[in-house]
PDB file of N, CA, C and O in Angstrom:
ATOM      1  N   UNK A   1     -33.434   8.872  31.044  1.00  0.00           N
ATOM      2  CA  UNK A   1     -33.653   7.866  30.014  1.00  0.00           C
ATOM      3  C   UNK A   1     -34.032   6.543  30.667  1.00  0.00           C
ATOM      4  O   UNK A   1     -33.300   6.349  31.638  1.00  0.00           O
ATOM      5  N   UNK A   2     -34.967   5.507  30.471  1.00  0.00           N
ATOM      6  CA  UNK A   2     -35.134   4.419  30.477  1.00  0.00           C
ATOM      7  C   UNK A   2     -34.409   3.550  30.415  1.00  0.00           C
ATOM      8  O   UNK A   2     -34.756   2.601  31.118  1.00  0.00           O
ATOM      9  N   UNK A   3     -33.235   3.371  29.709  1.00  0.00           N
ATOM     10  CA  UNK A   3     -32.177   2.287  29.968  1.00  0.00           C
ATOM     11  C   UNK A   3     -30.758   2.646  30.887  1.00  0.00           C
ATOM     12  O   UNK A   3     -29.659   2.096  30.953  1.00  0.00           O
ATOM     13  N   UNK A   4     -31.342   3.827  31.545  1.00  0.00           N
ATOM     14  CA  UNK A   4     -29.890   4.233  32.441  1.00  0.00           C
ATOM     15  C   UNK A   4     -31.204   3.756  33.894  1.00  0.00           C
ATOM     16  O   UNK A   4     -30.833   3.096  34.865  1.00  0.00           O
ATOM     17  N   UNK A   5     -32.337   4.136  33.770  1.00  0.00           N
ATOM     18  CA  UNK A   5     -33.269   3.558  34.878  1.00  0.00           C
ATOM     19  C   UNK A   5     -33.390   1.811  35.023  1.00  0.00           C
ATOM     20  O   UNK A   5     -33.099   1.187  36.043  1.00  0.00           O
ATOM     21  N   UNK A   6     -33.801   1.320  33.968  1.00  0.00           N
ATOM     22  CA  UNK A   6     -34.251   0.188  34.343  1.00  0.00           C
ATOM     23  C   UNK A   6     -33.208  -1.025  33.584  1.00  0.00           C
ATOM     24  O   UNK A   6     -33.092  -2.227  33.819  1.00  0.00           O
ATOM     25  N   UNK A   7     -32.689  -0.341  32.821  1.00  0.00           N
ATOM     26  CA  UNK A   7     -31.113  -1.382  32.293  1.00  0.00           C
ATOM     27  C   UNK A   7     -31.797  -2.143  31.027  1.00  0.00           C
ATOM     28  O   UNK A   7     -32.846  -2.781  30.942  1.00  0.00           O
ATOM     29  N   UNK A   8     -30.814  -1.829  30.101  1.00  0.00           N
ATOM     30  CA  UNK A   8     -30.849  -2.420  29.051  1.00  0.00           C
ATOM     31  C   UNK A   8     -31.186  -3.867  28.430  1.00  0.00           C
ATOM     32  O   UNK A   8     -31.756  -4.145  27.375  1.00  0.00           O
ATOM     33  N   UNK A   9     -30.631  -4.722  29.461  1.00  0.00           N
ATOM     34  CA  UNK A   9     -31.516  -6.129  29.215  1.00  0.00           C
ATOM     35  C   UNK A   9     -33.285  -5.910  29.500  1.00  0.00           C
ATOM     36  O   UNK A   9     -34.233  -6.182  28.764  1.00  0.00           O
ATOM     37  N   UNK A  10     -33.262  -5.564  30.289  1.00  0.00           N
ATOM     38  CA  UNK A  10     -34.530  -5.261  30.665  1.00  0.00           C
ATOM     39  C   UNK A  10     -35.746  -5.072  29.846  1.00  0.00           C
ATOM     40  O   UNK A  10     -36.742  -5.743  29.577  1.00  0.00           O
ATOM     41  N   UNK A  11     -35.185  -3.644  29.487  1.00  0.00           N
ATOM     42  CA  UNK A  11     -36.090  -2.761  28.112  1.00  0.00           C
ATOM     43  C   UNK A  11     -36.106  -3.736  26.951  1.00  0.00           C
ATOM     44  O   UNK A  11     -37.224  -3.905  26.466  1.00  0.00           O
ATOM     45  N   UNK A  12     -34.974  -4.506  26.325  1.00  0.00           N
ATOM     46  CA  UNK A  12     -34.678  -5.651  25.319  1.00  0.00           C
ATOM     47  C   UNK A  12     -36.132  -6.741  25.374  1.00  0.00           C
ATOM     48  O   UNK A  12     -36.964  -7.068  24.527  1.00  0.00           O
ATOM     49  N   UNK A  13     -35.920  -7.082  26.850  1.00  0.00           N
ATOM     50  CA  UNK A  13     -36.629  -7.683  27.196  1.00  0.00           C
ATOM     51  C   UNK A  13     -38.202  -7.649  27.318  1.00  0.00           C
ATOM     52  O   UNK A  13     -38.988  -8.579  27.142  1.00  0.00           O
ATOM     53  N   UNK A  14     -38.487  -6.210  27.698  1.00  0.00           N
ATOM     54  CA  UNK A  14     -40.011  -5.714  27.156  1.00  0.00           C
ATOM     55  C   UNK A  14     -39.993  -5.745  26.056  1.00  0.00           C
ATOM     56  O   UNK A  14     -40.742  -6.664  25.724  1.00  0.00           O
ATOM     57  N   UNK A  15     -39.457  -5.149  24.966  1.00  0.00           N
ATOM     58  CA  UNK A  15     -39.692  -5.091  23.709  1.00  0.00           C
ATOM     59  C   UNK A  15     -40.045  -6.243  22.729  1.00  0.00           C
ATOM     60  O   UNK A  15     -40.848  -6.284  21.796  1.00  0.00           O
ATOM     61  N   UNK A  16     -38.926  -7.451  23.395  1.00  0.00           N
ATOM     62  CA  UNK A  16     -39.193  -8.595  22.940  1.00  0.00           C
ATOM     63  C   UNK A  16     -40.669  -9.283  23.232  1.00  0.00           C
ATOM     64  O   UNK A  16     -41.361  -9.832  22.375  1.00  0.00           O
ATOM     65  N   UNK A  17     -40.946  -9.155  24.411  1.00  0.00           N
ATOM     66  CA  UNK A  17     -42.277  -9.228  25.492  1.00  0.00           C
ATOM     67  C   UNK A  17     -43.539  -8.951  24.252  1.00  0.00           C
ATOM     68  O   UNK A  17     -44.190  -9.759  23.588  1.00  0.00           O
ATOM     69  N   UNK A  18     -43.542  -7.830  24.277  1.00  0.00           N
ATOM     70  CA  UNK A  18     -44.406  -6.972  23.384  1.00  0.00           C
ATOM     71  C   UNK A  18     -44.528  -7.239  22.136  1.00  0.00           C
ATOM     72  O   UNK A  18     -45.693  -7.468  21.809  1.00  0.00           O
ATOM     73  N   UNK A  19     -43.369  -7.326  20.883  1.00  0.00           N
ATOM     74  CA  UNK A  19     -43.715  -7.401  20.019  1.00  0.00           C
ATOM     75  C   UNK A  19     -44.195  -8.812  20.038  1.00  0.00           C
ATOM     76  O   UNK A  19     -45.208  -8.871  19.342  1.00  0.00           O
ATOM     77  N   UNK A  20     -43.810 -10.281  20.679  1.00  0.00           N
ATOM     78  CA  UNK A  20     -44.397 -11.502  20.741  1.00  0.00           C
ATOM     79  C   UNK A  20     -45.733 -11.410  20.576  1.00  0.00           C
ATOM     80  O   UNK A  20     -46.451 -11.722  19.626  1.00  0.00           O
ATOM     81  N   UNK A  21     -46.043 -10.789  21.968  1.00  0.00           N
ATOM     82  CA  UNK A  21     -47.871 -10.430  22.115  1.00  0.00           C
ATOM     83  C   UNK A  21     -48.737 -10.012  21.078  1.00  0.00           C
ATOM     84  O   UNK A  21     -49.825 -10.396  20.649  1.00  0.00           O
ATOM     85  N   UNK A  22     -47.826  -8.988  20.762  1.00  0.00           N
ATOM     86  CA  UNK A  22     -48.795  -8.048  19.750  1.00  0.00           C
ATOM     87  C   UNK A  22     -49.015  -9.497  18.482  1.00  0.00           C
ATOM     88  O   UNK A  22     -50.132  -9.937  18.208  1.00  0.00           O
ATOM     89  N   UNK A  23     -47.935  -9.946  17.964  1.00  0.00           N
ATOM     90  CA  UNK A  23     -47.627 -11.101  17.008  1.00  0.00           C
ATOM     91  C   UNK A  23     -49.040 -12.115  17.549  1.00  0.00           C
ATOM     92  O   UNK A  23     -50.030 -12.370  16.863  1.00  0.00           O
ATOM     93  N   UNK A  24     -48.959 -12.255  17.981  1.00  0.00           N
ATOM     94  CA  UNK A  24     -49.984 -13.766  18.500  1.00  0.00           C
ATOM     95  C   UNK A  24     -51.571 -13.021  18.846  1.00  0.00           C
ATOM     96  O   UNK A  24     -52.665 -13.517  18.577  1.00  0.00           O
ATOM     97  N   UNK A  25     -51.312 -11.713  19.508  1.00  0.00           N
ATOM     98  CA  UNK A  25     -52.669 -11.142  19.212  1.00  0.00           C
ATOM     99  C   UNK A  25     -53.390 -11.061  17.856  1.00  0.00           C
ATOM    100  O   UNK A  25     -54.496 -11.541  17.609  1.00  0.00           O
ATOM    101  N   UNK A  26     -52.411 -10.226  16.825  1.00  0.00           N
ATOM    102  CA  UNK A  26     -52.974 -10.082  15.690  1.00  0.00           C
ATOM    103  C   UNK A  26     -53.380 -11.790  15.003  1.00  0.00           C
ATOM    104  O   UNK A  26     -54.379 -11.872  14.288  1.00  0.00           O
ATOM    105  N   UNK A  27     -52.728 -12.780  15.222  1.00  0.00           N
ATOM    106  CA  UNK A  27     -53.009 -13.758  14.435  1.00  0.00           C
ATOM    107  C   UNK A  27     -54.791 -14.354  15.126  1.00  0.00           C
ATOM    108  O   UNK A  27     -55.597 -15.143  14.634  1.00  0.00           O
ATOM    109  N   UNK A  28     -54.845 -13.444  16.585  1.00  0.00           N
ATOM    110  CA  UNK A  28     -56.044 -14.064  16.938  1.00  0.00           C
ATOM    111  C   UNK A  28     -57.255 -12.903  16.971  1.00  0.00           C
ATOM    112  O   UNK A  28     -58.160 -12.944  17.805  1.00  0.00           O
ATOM    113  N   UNK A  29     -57.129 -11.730  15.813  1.00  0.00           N
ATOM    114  CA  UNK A  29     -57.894 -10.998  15.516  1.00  0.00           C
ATOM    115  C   UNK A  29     -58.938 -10.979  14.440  1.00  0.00           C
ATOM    116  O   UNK A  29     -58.767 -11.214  13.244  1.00  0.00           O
ATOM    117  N   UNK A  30     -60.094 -10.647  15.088  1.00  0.00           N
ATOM    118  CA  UNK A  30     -61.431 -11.373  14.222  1.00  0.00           C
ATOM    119  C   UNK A  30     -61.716 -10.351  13.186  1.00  0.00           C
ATOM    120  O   UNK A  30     -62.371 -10.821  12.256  1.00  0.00           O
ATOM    121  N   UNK A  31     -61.405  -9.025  13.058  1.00  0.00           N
ATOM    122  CA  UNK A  31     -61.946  -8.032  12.042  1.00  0.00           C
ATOM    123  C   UNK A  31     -60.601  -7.265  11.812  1.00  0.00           C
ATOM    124  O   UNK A  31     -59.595  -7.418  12.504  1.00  0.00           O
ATOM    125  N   UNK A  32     -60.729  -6.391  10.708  1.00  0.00           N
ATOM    126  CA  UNK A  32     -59.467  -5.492  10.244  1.00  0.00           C
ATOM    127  C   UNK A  32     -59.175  -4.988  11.380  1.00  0.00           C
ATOM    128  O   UNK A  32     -58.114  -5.009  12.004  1.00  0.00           O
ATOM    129  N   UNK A  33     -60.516  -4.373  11.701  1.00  0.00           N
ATOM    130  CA  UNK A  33     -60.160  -3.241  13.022  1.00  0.00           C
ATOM    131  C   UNK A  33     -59.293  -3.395  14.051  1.00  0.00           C
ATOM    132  O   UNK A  33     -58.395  -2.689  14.510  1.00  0.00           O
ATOM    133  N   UNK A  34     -59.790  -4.579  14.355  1.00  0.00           N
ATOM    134  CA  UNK A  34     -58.437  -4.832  15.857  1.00  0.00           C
ATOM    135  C   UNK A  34     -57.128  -5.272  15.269  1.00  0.00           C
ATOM    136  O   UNK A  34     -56.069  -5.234  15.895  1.00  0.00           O
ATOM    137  N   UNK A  35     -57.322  -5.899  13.419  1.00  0.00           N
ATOM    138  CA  UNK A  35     -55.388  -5.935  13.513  1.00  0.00           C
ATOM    139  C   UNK A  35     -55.099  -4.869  13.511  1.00  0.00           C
ATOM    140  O   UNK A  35     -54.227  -4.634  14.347  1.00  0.00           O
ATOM    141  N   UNK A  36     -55.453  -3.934  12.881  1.00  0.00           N
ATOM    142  CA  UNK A  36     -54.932  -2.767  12.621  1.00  0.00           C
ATOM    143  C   UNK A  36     -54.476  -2.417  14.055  1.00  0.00           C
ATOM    144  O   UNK A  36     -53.264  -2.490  14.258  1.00  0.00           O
ATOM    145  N   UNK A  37     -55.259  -2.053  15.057  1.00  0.00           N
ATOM    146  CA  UNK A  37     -55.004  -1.715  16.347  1.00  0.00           C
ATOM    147  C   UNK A  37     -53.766  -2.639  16.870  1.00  0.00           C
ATOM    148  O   UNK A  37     -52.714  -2.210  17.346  1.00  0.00           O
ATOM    149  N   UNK A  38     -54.151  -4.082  16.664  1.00  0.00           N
ATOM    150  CA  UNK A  38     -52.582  -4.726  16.972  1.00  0.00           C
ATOM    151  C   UNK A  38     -51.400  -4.598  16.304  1.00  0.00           C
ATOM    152  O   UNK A  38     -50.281  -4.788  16.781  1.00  0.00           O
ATOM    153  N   UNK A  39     -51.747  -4.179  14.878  1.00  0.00           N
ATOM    154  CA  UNK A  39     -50.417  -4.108  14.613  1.00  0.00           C
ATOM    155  C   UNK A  39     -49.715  -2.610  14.789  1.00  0.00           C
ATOM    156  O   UNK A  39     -48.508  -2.508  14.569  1.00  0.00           O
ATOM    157  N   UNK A  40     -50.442  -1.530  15.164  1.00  0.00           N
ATOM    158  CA  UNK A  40     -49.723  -0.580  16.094  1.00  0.00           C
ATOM    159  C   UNK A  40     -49.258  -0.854  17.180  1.00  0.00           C
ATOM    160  O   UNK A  40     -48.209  -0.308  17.523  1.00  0.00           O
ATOM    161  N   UNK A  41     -49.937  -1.821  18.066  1.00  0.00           N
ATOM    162  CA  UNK A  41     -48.664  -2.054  19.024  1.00  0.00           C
ATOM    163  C   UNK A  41     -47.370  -2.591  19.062  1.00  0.00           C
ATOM    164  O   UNK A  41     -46.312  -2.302  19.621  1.00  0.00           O
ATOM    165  N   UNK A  42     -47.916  -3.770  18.028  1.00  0.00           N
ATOM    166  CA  UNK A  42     -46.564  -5.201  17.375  1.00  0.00           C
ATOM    167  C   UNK A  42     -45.721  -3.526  16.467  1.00  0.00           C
ATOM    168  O   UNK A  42     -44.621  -3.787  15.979  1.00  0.00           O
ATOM    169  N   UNK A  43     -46.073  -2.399  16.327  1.00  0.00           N
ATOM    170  CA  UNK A  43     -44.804  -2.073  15.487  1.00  0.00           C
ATOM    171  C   UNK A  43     -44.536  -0.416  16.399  1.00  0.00           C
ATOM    172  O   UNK A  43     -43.957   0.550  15.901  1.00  0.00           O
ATOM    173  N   UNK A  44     -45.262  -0.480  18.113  1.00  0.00           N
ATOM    174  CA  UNK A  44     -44.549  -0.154  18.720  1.00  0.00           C
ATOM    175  C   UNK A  44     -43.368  -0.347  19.206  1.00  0.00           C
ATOM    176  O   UNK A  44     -42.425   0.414  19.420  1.00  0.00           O
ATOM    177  N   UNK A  45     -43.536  -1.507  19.363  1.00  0.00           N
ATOM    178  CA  UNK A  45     -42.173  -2.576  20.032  1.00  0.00           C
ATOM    179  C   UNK A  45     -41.307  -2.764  19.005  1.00  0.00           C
ATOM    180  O   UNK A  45     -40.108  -2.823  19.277  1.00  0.00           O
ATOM    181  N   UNK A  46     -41.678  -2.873  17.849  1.00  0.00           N
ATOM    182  CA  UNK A  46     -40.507  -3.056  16.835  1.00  0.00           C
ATOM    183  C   UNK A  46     -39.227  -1.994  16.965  1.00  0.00           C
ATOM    184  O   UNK A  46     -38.024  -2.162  16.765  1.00  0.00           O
ATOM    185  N   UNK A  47     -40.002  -0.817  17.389  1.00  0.00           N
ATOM    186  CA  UNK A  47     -39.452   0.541  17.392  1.00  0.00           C
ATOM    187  C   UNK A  47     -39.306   1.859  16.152  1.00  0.00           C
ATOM    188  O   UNK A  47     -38.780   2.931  16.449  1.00  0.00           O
TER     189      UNK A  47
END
């Protein structure tokens, strides 16, 4: 598992990482197409 590897703050910490990005990507997306694509990542990280 991933949080017995790299520790639980950690992973918290990507996730948080990620969904930020994805958040600020989509607000700087010019057509449906790429929110759509961003907001699969922003609701990877959500989990």
């Amino acid at each position: 598992m991933d949080v017995r590897r790299f520790g639980t703050r950690r992973i918290y910490l990507a996730w948080i990482v990620t969904f930020t990005l994805g958040s600020a990507l989509c607000g700087l997306a010019t057509s449906t197409g790429e929110l759509v694509i961003l907001r699969v990542i922003q609701r990877s990280a959500a989990g």
